[in-house]
C-alpha positions in Angstrom: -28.9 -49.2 -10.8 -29.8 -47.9 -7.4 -26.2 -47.8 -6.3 -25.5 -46.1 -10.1 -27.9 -43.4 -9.6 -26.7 -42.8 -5.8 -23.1 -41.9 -7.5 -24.6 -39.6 -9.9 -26.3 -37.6 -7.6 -23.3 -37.1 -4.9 -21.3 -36.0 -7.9 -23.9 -33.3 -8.8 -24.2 -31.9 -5.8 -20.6 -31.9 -5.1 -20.9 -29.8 -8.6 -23.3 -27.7 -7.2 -21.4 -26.9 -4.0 -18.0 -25.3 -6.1 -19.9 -22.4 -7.3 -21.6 -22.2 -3.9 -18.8 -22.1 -2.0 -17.2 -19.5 -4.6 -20.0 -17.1 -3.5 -20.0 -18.0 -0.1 -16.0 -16.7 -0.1 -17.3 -13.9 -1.8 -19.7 -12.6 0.5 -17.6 -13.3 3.5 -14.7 -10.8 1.4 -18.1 -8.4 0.9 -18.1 -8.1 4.7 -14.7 -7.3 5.4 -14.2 -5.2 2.3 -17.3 -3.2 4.1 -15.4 -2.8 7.2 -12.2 -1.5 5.2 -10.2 -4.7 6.7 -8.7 -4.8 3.3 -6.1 -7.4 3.6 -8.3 -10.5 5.0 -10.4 -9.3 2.4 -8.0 -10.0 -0.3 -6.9 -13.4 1.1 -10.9 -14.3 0.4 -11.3 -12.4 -2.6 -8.1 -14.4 -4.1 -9.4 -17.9 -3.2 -12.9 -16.7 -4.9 -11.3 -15.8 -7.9 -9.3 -19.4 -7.8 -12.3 -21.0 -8.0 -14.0 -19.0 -10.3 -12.8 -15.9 -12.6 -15.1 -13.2 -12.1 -15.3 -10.0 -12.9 -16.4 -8.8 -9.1 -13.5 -10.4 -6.9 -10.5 -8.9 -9.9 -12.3 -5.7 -9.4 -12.5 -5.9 -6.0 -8.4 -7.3 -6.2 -7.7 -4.3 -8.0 -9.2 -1.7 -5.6 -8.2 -3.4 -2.4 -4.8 -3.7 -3.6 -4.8 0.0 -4.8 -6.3 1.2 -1.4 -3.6 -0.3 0.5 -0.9 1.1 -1.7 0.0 -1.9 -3.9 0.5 -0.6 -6.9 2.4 -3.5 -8.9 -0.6 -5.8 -7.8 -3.3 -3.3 -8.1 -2.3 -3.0 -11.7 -1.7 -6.8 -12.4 -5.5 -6.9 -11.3 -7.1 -4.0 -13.1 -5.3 -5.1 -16.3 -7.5 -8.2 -15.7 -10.6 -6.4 -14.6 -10.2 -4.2 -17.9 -9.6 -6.9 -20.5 -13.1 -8.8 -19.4 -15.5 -9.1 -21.5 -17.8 -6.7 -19.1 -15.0 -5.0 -17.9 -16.1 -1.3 -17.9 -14.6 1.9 -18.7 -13.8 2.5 -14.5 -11.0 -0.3 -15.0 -9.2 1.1 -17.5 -9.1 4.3 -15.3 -8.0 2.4 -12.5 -5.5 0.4 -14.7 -3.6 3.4 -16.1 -3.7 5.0 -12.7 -1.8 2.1 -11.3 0.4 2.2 -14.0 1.5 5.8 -13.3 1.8 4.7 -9.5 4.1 1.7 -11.2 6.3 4.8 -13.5 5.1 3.4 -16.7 4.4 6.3 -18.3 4.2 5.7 -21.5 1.7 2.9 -21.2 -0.2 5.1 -18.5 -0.9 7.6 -20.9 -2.2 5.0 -24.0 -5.0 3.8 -21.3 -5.5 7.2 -20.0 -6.6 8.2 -23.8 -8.3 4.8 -23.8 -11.0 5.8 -21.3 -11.2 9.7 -22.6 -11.9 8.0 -25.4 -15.0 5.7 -23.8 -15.7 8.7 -21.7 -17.0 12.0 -23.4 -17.5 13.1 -19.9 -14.1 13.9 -18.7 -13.2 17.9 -18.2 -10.8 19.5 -20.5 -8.6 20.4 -17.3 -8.7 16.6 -16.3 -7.7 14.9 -19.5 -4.5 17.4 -19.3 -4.1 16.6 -15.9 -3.0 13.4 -16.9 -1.7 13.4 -20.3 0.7 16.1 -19.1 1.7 14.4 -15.7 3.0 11.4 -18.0 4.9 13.3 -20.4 6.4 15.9 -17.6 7.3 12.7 -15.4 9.2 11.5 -17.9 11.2 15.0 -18.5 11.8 15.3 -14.7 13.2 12.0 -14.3 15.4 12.5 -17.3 16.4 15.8 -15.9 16.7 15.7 -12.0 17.1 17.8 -9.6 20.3 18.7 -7.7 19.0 17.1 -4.3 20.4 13.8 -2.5 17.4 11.3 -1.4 18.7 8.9 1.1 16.3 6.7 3.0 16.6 6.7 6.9 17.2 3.6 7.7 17.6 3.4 11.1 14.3 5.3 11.5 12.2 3.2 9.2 10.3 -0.3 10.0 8.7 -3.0 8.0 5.8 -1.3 8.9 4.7 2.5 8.1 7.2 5.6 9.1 6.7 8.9 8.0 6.7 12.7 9.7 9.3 13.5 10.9 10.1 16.7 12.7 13.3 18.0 14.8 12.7 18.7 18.6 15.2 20.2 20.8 18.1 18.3 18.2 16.1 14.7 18.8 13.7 13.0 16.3 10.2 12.5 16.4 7.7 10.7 14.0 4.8 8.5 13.7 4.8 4.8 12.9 2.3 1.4 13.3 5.3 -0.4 14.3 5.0 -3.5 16.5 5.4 -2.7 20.0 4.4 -4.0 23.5 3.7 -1.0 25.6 0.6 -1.9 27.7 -0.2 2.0 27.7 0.2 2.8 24.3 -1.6 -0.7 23.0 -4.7 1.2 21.6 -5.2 1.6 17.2 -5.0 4.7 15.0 -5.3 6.0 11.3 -7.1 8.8 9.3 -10.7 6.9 10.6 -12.2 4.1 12.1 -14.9 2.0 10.5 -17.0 -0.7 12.7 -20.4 -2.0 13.0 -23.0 -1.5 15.3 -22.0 -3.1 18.8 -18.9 -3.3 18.3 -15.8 -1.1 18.9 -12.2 -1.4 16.9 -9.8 -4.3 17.8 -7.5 -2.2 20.9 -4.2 -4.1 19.3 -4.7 -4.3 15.4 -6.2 -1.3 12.6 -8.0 -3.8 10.2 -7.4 -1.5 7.3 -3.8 -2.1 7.4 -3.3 -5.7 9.8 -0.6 -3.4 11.8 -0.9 -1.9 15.2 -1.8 1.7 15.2 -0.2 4.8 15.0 1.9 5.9 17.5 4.3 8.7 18.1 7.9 7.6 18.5 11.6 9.7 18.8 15.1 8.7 18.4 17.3 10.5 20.7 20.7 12.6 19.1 22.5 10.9 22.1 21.5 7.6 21.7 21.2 5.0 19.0 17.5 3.7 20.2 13.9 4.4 19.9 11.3 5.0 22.5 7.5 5.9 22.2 7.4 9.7 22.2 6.2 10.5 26.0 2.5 12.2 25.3 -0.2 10.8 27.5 -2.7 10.2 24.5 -5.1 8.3 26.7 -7.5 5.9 25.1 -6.6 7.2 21.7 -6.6 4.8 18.4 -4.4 6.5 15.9 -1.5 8.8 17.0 -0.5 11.4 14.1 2.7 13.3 13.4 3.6 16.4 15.4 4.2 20.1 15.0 6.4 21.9 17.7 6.2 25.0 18.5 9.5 27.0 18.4 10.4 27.1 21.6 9.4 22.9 21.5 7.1 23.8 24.9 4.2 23.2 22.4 3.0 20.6 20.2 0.1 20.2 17.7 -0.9 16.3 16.5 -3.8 14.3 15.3 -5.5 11.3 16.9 -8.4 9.4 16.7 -10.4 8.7 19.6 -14.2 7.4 19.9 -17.0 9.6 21.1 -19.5 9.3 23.4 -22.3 9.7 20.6 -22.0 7.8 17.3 -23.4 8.8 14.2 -24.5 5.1 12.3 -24.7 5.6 8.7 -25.5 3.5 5.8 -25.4 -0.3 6.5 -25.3 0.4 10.2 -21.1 1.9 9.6 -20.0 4.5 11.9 -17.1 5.8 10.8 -14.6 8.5 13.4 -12.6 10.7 11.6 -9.4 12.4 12.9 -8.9 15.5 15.3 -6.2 17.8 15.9 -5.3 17.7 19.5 -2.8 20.7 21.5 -0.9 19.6 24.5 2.1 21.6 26.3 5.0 20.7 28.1 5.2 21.0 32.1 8.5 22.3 33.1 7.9 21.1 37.0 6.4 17.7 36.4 8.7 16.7 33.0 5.7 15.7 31.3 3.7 16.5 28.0 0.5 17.5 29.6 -2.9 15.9 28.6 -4.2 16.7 24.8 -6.8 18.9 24.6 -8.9 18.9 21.1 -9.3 21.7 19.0 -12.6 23.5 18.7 -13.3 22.5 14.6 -12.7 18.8 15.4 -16.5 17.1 14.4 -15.1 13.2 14.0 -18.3 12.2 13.6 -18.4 14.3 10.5 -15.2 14.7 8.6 -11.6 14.5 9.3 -9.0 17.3 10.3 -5.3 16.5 10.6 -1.7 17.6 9.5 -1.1 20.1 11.7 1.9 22.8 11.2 2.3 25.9 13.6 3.7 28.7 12.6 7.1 29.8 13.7 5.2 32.8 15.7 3.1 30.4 17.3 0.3 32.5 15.6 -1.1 30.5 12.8 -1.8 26.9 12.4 -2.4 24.9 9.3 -4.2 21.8 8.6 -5.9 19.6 6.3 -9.9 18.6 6.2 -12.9 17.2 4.0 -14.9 19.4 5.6 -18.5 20.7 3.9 -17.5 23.8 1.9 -14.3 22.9 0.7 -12.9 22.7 -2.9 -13.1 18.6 -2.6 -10.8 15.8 -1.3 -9.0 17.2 1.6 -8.1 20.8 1.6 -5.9 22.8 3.3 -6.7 25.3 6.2 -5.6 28.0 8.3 -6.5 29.4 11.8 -5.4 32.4 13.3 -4.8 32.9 17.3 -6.2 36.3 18.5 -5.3 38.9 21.0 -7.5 37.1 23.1 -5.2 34.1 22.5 -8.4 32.0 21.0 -8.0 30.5 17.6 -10.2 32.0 14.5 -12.9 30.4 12.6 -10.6 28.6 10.1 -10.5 29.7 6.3 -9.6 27.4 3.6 -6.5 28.4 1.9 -7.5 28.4 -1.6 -4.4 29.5 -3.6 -3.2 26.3 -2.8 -6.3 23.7 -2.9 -7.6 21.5 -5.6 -10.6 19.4 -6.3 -8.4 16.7 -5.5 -6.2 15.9 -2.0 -3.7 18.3 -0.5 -2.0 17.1 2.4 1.1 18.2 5.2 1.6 21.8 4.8 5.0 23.6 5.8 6.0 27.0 5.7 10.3 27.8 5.6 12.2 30.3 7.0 11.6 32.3 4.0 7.6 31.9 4.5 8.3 29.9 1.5 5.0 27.4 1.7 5.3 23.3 1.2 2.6 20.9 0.6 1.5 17.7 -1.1 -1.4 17.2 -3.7 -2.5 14.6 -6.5 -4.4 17.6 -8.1 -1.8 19.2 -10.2 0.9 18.0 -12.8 3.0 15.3 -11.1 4.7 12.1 -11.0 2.3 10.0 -9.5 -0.1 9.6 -5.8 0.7 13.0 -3.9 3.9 15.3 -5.0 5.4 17.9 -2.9 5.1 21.5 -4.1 6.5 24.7 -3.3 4.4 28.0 -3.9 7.1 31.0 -3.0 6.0 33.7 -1.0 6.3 37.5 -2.7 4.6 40.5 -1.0 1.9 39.6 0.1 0.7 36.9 -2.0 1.9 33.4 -2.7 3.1 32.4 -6.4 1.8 29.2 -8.5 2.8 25.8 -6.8 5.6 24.5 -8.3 6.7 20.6 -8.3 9.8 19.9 -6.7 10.6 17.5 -9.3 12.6 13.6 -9.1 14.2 12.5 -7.3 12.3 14.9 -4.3 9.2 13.6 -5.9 8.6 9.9 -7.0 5.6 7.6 -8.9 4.1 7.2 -5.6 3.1 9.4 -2.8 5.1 11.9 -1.4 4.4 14.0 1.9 5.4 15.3 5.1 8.1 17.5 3.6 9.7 19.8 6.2 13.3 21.6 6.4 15.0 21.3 10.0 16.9 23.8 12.0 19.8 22.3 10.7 18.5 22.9 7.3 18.3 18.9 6.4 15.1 18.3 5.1 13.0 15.4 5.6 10.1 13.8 3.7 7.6 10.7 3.3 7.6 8.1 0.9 6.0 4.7 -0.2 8.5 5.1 -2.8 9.8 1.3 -4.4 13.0 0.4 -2.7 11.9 1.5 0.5 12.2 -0.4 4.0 8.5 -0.4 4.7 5.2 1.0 3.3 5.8 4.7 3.9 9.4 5.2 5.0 11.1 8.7 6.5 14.2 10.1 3.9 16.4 12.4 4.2 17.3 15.0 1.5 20.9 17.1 1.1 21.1 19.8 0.4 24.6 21.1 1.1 23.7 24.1 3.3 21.7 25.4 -0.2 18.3 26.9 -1.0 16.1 24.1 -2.7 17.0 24.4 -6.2 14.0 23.6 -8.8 16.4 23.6 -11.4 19.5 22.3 -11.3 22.1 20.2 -13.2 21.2 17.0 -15.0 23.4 14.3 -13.5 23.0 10.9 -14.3 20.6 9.1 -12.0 18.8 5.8 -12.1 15.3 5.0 -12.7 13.5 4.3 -9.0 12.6 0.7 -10.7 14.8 -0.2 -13.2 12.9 -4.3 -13.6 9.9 -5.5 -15.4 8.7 -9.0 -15.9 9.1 -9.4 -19.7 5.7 -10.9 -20.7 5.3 -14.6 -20.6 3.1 -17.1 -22.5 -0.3 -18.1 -20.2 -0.1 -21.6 -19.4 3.1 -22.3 -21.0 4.7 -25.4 -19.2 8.1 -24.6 -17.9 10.1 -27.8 -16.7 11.9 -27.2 -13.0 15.2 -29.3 -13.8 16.5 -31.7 -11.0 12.8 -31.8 -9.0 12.9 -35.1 -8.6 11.5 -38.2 -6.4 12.4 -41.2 -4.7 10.5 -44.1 -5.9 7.0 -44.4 -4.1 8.3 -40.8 -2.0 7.2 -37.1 -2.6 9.7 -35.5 0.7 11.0 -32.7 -1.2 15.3 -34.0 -1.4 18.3 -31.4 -1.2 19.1 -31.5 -4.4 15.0 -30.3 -5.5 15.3 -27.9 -2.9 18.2 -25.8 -4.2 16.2 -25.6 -7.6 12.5 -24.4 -5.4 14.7 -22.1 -4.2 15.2 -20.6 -7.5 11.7 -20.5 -8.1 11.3 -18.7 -5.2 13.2 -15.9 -6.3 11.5 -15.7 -9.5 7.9 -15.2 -7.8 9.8 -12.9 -5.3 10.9 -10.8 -8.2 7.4 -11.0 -9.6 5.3 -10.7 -7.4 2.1 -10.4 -9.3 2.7 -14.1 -10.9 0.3 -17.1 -10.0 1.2 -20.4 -10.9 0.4 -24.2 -11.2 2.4 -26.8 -9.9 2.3 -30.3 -11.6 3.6 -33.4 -10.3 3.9 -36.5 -12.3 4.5 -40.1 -11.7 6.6 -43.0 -13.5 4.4 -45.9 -15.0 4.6 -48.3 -12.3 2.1 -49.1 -10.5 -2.2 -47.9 -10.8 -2.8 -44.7 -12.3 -5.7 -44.2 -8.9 -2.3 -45.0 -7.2 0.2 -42.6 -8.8 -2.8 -39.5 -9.0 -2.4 -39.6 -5.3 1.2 -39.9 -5.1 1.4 -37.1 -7.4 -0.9 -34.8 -5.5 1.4 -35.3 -2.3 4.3 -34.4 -4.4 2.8 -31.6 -6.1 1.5 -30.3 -2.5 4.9 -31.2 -1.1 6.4 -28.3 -3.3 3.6 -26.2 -2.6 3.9 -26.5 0.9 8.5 -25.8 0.7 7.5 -22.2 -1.5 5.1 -21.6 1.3 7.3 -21.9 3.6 9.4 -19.9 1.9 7.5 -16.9 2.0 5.0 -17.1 -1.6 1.7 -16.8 -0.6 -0.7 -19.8 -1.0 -3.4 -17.9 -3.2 -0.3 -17.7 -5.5 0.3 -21.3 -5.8 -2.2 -24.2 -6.7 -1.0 -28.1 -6.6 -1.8 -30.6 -9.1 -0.9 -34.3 -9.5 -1.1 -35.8 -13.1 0.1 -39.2 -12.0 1.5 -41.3 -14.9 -0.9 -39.8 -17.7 2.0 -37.4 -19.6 5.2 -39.6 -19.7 8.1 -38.3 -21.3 9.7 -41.2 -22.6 8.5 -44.2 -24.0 8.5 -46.3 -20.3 4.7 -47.1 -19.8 3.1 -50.1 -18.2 4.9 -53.7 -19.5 8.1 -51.8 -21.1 10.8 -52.5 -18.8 12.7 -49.4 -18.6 15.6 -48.6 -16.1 16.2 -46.3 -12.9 17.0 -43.8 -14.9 14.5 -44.2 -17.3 12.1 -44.1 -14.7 13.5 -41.0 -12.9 12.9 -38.4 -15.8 9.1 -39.1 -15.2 9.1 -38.8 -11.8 9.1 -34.4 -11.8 7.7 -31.2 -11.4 6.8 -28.4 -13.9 5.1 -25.2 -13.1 3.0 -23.1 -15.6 1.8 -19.2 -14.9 -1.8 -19.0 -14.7 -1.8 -15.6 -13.8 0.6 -12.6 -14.2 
C-alpha cells in the first residue's frame, strides 16, 4: 500500500510540474519579448504553446511574428488568437492586417468589417482606409504599371539590404549582413532596448538575431563588396546615406549610446536614432569623423532617413518627435546664410497619423516617400506628390508592381535615371532586399498599359482537415531498428518540401510497431523511430517547434497480425511505419 501510494504521488506531481513548466517557458518568453529579442522569444513562446494552448503565447506568436515582418506566420497565429474563445476584437485587427501583408484581399476586407463591426469606435476616415486599400489593391494589380521590378541580386543577402544610393558611379547601401571586420563589429537599428546594467550585445541586434547595420558599396569596377569606408566609431546601427551632389558630403543615421540614460518603465532604456554629417577629406582620402546633428535627442525619440537636397540647402528626415501628426513624420531643415541649419518644420502636406518614411525629391522637385497612412497595397507604399508652383499636389501611389503587399521604401532615381527601391516583398533573397526598376530612359508613368503580370504569390495551402492521419508510404523499419534507411529517406524528403512550402504547418509524427514482442517494449522502440524522423526533418532545415514525435508501439495494427497469429515478413512490415497528422496550420 505504502509503495502504492508512493506511485500515486510521483505521478501527481509529475502532473503538477507540466503546467508549471508551461508558465515557467512563458515568463522566460515575457522577458525577452520585454527586451524586443523577438526571435528567442518565439522559440519559447512556441514550446509554451506545445504544451499548453493559450490564448497569451498565440497572441504573443502573432505579434512577434508580425514585428519581425512574418506575415504568412503572423497570420497563421492571429487566425488562432481570433478564433479563441476569449479571443478579443484586437486579433481580428491583427489577423486581417496580416492578411493584407499576405495579398488576400478579399479575405482582408471580410475581417476588417468583422472588427468595425465589434468596434463602434473606429473613424469614418479609418474604416475607408482599409476597405478601400483592399478593393484598390486588387485594381492595381489587375492593372499594372508600365515599370520593370527586378531584384538585385548581387546586392542582396540572406539578411536585410535596402537604400541604396549612387556615388561617384559606385553603389552604396545598408545591410546587417554577416561580416568579420574587427572595426565595424558593433550593432545598429532604429533603437536599442536593454536593462539596467547592461549594454547591447557588440556582435548581435536581439531584435532581429543579425549583426547590425552597416554601410556597404559595390564598386562599378569591380564585382565585390566592401564595408563603405566611414569611421562610425563605436556606433550600433549604421543607416543609409544621402550624398551631396558633388559626393564630398554625406548625411546617415546611427545609433550610438550616451553618456546619460533615461530608464523608463520596467527599468528599459531605450536609444533612438540620430542623423549624423561627415565630409570627405581630399588630402587624407578619408570620410572624416560624423558629427551629429543638433535635433538628435536619442534618449527621446528617433530621427533618421536623411535626403539632402541637390543644392545642398535643405535636408529631409523622418521623426516621432513630440508635436508631430503621429508615427513618424516627415521633416525639413533649412541651412542659412550663416551656413547653420534651421529649427526643423514638419512637412505636413505630406504626413499622416500613421508612418511616413525615406523621402526623395527628383530632378523635377517631384517629391517621393513611403507611408502606411493612405490607400495602399499593404505595410508602407511609395508615393509621389508632383511639385506645381509653389505647392505640392496630393500623394499619389505608384501602384504594382512599384508597390507590393508588404513594405516598400527607400525609393530614389539615380543620375543614370535607374531607380532603386526597398522591399520585404515575397520572392525576395532576404528580409528587405534592394530592386531595381526600368524605366527605359522615361518619366515614371502612374498610368500606363495593362500587360499581363503575375500575382507576387501565386500559392496557398488549400485547407486541410486538423488531425487527419496522412500515411508516409515506404517509411519503413528494420525489425527491432528505427535508423532512418534510403529508401524512408527519399520519402522525408518529400515531406520536407511540403512543410517548406507551408511553412505555417505543425505536425505529429507517429511511429508504430509490429506485434512481436511487449507492448512496454515496442512503445520505446516506437518513440526512437518516431524521434528518428523527427531528428532527419531537423536536419533538414524544419524547425523543431514544428514537429512533435510520438510512438504508438503495436496498439493500431493495420492488419490482422497480433500476438499468437503467425503472420509473415511482409505481413509484419506494413505495421512497422510512420504517419504524420497537422496539428497546426
Amino acid at each position: 500500500m505504502k509503495k502504492n501510494l508512493l506511485i500515486s504521488l510521483s505521478s501527481i506531481l509529475l502532473l503538477l510540474n507540466l503546467p508549471l513548466k508551461a508558465q515557467y517557458i512563458l515568463y522566460e518568453a515575457d522577458e525577452l519579448y520585454r527586451l524586443s529579442n523577438y526571435p528567442k522569444a518565439i522559440d519559447l513562446y512556441e514550446q509554451a504553446y506545445k504544451k499548453k494552448k493559450t490564448l497569451r503565447a498565440a497572441e504573443r506568436l502573432a505579434e512577434g511574428y508580425s514585428l519581425t515582418k512574418n506575415y504568412e506566420q503572423a497570420e497563421s497565429w492571429y487566425a488562432i488568437a481570433a478564433g479563441m474563445p476569449s479571443g478579443k476584437a484586437k486579433h481580428v485587427l491583427g489577423y486581417a492586417q496580416s492578411l493584407l501583408s499576405n495579398s488576400k484581399y478579399g479575405e482582408a476586407k471580410q475581417q476588417f468589417q468583422r472588427y468595425i463591426d465589434l468596434n463602434s469606435k473606429v473613424s469614418t476616415r479609418q474604416r475607408e482606409l482599409w476597405l478601400q486599400s483592399c478593393d484598390s489593391a486588387v485594381k492595381w494589380m489587375q492593372n499594372p504599371v508600365s515599370a520593370q521590378v527586378q531584384n538585385a541580386k548581387e546586392l542582396n543577402s540572406p539578411q536585410s539590404d535596402w537604400g541604396a544610393v549612387k556615388l561617384a558611379g559606385n553603389l552604396v547601401f545598408s545591410s546587417d549582413r554577416e561580416h568579420h571586420s574587427r572595426e565595424q563589429n558593433q550593432p545598429d537599428k532604429p533603437f536599442l532596448k536593454f536593462d539596467v546594467g547592461k549594454t547591447p550585445d557588440k556582435k548581435v541586434y536581439e531584435p532581429t538575431g543579425n549583426q547590425y547595420l552597416r554601410l556597404y558599396q559595390k564598386l562599378t569596377k569591380s564585382d565585390s563588396l566592401q564595408l563603405f569606408p566611414v569611421n562610425a566609431g563605436d556606433a550600433y546601427h549604421v543607416g543609409a546615406a544621402s550624398f551631396s551632389a558633388e559626393g564630398k558630403k554625406m548625411f546617415f543615421s546611427l545609433t550610438r549610446i550616451p553618456e546619460k540614460l533615461n530608464y523608463g518603465k520596467g527599468n528599459l532604456a531605450t536609444i533612438n536614432i540620430g542623423v549624423y554629417t561627415s565630409d570627405w577629406s581630399d588630402e587624407e582620402k578619408i570620410w572624416n569623423k560624423p558629427v551629429p546633428m543638433n535635433f538628435n535627442n536619442v534618449n527621446e525619440y528617433a530621427v533618421g532617413d536623411p535626403f539632402l537636397s541637390k543644392d545642398g540647402k535643405t535636408l529631409y528626415f523622418v521623426s516621432n518627435m513630440p508635436g508631430g501628426k503621429g508615427g513618424t513624420d516627415i521633416y525639413i531643415t533649412v541651412k542659412n546664410d550663416a551656413g547653420k541649419w534651421t529649427v526643423p518644420v514638419n512637412f505636413g502636406a505630406m504626413n499622416t497619423e500613421y508612418n511616413e518614411r525615406s523621402p526623395f525629391l527628383d530632378e523635377d522637385d517631384d517629391f517621393y516617400f513611403s507611408s502606411d497612412g493612405y490607400v495602399g497595397m499593404g505595410g508602407l507604399d511609395i508615393f509621389r506628390s508632383s511639385h506645381i508652383g509653389d505647392v505640392y499636389g496630393k500623394p499619389v501611389n505608384l501602384g504594382y508592381p512599384l508597390n507590393s503587399a508588404q513594405d516598400d521604401f527607400a525609393f530614389n532615381i539615380g543620375p543614370d535615371r535607374l531607380s532603386y527601391l526597398s522591399s520585404n516583398r515575397i520572392g525576395g533573397v532576404g528580409s528587405d532586399d534592394i530592386y531595381m526598376v526600368s524605366r527605359q530612359n522615361q518619366p515614371l508613368k502612374l498610368e500606363g498599359e495593362i500587360t499581363k503580370t503575375s500575382l507576387i504569390k501565386d500559392f496557398y495551402l488549400t485547407p486541410v482537415e486538423i488531425n487527419k492521419t496522412i500515411r508516409l508510404e515506404n517509411i519503413y523499419y528494420d525489425f527491432n531498428k528505427w535508423n532512418i534507411r534510403e529508401d524512408a529517406a527519399s520519402e522525408l524528403d518529400k515531406l520536407v518540401k511540403i512543410l517548406k512550402d507551408n511553412p505555417t504547418i505543425w505536425i505529429e509524427l507517429g511511429s508504430h510497431t509490429d506485434s512481436r514482442g511487449n507492448d512496454a517494449f515496442n512503445r520505446v522502440l516506437s518513440q526512437h523511430r518516431a524521434t528518428a524522423a523527427v531528428q532527419y526533418l531537423i536536419s533538414n532545415g524544419i524547425d523543431k517547434n514544428r514537429l512533435t514525435p510520438h510512438g504508438y508501439g503495436e496498439s493500431d495494427l493495420l492488419n490482422h497480425c497480433t500476438n499468437e497469429v503467425s503472420c509473415s515478413e511482409t505481413q509484419h512490415q506494413l505495421n512497422r511505419r510512420t504517419e504524420f497528422k497537422i496539428v497546426k496550420q
